[in-house]
NUMIDREN-492820 format. One line per 2 residues: their letters; for each residue z, y, x negated of C-alpha. Coordinates in steps of 0.001 Angstrom, whole numbers. Example, Ala and Ser with C-alpha at 12.3 -4.5 7.8 and 13.67 -1.06 7.14 Angstrom:
<pts>
as) 7800 -4500 -12300  7140 -1060 -13670
</pts>
This chain:
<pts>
xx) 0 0 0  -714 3283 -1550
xx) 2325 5570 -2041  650 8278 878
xx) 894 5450 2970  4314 4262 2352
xx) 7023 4913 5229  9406 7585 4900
xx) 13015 6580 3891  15456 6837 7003
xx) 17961 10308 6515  21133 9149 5433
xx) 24335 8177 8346  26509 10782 6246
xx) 28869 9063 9260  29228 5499 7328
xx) 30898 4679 4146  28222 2769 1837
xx) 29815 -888 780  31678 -620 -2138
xx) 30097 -2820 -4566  32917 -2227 -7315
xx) 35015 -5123 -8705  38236 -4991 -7240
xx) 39387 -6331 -10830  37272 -3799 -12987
xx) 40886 -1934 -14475  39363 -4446 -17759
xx) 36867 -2312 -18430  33507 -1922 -18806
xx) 31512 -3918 -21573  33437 -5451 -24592
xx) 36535 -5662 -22587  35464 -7684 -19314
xx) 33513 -9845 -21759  36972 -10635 -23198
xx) 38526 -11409 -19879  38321 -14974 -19165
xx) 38991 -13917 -15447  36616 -10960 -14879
xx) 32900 -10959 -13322  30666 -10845 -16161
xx) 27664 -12675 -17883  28107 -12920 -21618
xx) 27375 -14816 -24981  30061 -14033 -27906
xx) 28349 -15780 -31186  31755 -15881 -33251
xx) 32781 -16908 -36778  36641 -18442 -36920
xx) 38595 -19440 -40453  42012 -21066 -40063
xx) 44364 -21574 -42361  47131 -24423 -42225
xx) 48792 -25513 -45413  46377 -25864 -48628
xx) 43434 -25803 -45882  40723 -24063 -44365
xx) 38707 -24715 -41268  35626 -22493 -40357
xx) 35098 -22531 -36562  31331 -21467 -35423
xx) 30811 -21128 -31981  28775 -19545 -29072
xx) 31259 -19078 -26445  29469 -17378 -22660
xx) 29902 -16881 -19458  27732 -16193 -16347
xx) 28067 -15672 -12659  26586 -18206 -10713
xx) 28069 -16803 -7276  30578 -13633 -6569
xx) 33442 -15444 -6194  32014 -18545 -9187
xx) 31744 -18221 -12773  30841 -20598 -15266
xx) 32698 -20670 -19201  30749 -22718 -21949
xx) 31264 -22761 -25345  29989 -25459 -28317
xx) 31966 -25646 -31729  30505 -26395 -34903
xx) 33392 -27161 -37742  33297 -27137 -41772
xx) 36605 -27884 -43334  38744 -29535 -46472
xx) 41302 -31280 -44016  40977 -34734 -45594
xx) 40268 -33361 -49408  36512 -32806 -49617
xx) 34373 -30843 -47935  33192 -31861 -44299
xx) 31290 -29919 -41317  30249 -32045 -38096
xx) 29733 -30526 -34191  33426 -30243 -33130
xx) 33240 -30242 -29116  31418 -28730 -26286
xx) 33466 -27095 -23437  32640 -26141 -19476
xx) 34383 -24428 -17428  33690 -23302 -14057
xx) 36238 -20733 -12162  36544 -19905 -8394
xx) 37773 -16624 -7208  39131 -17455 -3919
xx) 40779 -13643 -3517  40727 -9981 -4740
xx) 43622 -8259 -3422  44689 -4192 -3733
xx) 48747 -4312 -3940  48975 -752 -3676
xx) 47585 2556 -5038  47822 1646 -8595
xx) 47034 -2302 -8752  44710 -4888 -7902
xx) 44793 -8653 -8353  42795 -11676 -8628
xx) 43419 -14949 -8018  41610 -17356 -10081
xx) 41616 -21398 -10293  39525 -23944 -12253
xx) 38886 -26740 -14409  37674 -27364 -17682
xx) 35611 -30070 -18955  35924 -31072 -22921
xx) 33899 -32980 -24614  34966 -34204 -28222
xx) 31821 -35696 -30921  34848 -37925 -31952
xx) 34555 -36904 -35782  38457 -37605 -36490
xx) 37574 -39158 -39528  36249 -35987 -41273
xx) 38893 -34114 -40103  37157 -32304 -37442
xx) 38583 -32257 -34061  40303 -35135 -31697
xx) 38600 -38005 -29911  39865 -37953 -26830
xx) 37818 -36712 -23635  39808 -34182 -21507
xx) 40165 -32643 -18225  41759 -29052 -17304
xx) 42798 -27408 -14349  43587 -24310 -14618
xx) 45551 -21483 -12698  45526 -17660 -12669
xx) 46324 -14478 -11749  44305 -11143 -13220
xx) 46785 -7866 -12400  44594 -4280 -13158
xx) 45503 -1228 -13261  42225 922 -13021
xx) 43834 4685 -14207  44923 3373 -17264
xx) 42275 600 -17689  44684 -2325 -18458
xx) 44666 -5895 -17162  47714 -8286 -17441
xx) 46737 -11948 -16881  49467 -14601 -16720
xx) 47684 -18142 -16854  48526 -22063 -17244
xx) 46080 -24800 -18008  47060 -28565 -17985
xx) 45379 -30663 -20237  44833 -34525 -19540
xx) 42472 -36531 -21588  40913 -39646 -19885
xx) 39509 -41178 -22270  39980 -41701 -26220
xx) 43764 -40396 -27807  45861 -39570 -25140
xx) 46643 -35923 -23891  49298 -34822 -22290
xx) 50065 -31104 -22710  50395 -27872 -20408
xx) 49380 -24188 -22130  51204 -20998 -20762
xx) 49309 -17644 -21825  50026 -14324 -21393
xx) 46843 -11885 -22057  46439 -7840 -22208
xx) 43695 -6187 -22332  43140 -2364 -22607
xx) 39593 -619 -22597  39493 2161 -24793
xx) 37263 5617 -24869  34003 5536 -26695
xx) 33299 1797 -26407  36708 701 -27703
xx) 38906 -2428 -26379  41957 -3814 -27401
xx) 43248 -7857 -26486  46802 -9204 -26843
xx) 46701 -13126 -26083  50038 -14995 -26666
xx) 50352 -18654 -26107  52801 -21434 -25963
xx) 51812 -25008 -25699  53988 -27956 -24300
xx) 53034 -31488 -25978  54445 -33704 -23441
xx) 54699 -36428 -25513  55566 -35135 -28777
xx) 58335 -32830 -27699  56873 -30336 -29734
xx) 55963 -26366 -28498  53298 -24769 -30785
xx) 52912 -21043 -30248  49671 -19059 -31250
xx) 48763 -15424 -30793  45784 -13469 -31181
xx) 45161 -9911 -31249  41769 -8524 -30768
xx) 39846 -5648 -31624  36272 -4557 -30654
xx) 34027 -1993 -29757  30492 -1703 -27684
xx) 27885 -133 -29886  25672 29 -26848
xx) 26138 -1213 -23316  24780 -4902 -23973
xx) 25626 -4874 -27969  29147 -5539 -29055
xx) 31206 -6202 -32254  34905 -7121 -32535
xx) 37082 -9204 -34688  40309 -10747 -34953
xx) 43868 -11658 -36539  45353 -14889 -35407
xx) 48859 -16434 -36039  50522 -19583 -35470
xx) 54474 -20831 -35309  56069 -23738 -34511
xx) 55713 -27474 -34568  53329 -29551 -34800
xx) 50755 -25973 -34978  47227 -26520 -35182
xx) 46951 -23744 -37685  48843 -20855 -40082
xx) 46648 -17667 -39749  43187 -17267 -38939
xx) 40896 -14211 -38651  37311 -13883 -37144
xx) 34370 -11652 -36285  32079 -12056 -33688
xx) 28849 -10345 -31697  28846 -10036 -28309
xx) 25653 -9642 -25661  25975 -8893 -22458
x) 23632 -9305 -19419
</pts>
C-alpha cells in the first residue's frame, strides 16, 4: 500500500491509561545488573573466565552461562563448563558439566510505595561428563528445585533476593545437600552495577556447611555490551575452593 494510501492513526483516548509494560521487578536495573539477577526478565549470554584456588591448586573454570525468556512469566538458565586444573598433580582440562534451568514466575506483587516482589520457583537439571579421575568435577547426575523471592526497591535501584536450592543426584555419587543464598544487587549511574552473593551449603551427609561469597563488579559499555569481574572467597569445611577471581563479557538481547 503506498504511504498516501495508508489509514490515518485513530486520535489518542487521553481518557485510558496505556498498559504498563514495565517489570514490576525492574528496581535491578537496567543492563549489566538484570543480567546478573538470576530472577529478573532478561535474555543474556555471560562468556566468563573463573580461577580457584584451594590448597597448592588451581582450577580455571570457562563457561558460557545465558538466559532467555521463553514466556513472561518462564525463563530458561543454561550454562556449559569447561575445566583445566592440577588437582591430581599434573595438568588436566576435560568438559566439566552442562546445566538447565528453567524458572516460573507465578507472581509480581507491589507491597507498597517503595517495594515490589517476585516470586520465583524452579528446577535445575545437571549434567556431569563424569571426569572424576582428572580431577574435574563429580559423577553424579543431579536434580534441583529451587525457591525464591526477588524484593526491589526501584528509587534506589536495589534488589534483595533470598533463595534455597535442594540438590539430589539420581544417579552416579550420591547428593544430598540444600544451598541458602542471600544476593544484592545495586545498579549504578553511568552503566555501573554492583552484586553481593553470600552462600551457605548444607551437606546432608557429611555434616559439613561450606560457605562461599562473591562480590561482583561490572559496568555496560553500551546497552547490549558488558564487562565485569569478580573476587570470590570460601570458608569452612569440606569448601570446594580458597579464593577465586574472574572476568567475564556479557551480551544482551
Amino acid at each position: 500500500m503506498a504511504a498516501q494510501d495508508a489509514p490515518l492513526p485513530e486520535p489518542p483516548d487521553e481518557t485510558t491509561e496505556p498498559a504498563s509494560t514495565e517489570d514490576p521487578n525492574a528496581a535491578e536495573g537496567e543492563g549489566g545488573a538484570a543480567g546478573s539477577n538470576p530472577l529478573a526478565s532478561v535474555n543474556k549470554l555471560d562468556l566468563l573466565w573463573t580461577l580457584l584456588g584451594s590448597g597448592d591448586t588451581d582450577t580455571h573454570d570457562l563457561s558460557a552461562e545465558g538466559a532467555f525468556m521463553l514466556h513472561p512469566k518462564l525463563k530458561l538458565n543454561y550454562e556449559v563448563h569447561y575445566f583445566a586444573t592440577d588437582v591430581t598433580g599434573s595438568s588436566e582440562n576435560d568438559w566439566e558439566s552442562i546445566r538447565i534451568k528453567p524458572i516460573y514466575f507465578p507472581a509480581d506483587l507491589t507491597l507498597n510505595d517503595e517495594w515490589t516482589m517476585r516470586v520465583a520457583v524452579g528446577a535445575e537439571y545437571i549434567h556431569s561428563f563424569d571426569n572424576v579421575d582428572e580431577g574435574i568435577g563429580i559423577d553424579s547426575d543431579i536434580a534441583a528445585p529451587l525457591f525464591g523471592l526477588a524484593f526491589a526497591k526501584p528509587s534506589e535501584s536495589l534488589t534483595l533476593i533470598p533463595l534455597v536450592q535442594h540438590f539430589l543426584s539420581f544417579d552416579g555419587t550420591s547428593v544430598n545437600s540444600t544451598a541458602f543464598r542471600l544476593i544484592g544487587i545495586k545498579s549504578l549511574p553511568d552503566g555501573f552495577w554492583l552484586k553481593l552473593d553470600a552462600k551457605i551449603l548444607a551437606d546432608w551427609h557429611h555434616d559439613k556447611t561450606p560457605i562461599d561469597g562473591e562480590f561482583e563488579f561490572g559496568k555496560m559499555l553500551n546497552p547490549n555490551f558488558g564487562v565485569f569481574g569478580k573476587a570470590l572467597v570460601g570458608a569452612g569445611g569440606d569448601r570446594v575452593f580458597d579464593w577465586g577471581v574472574a572476568a567475564g563479557v556479557r551480551f544482551n538481547f
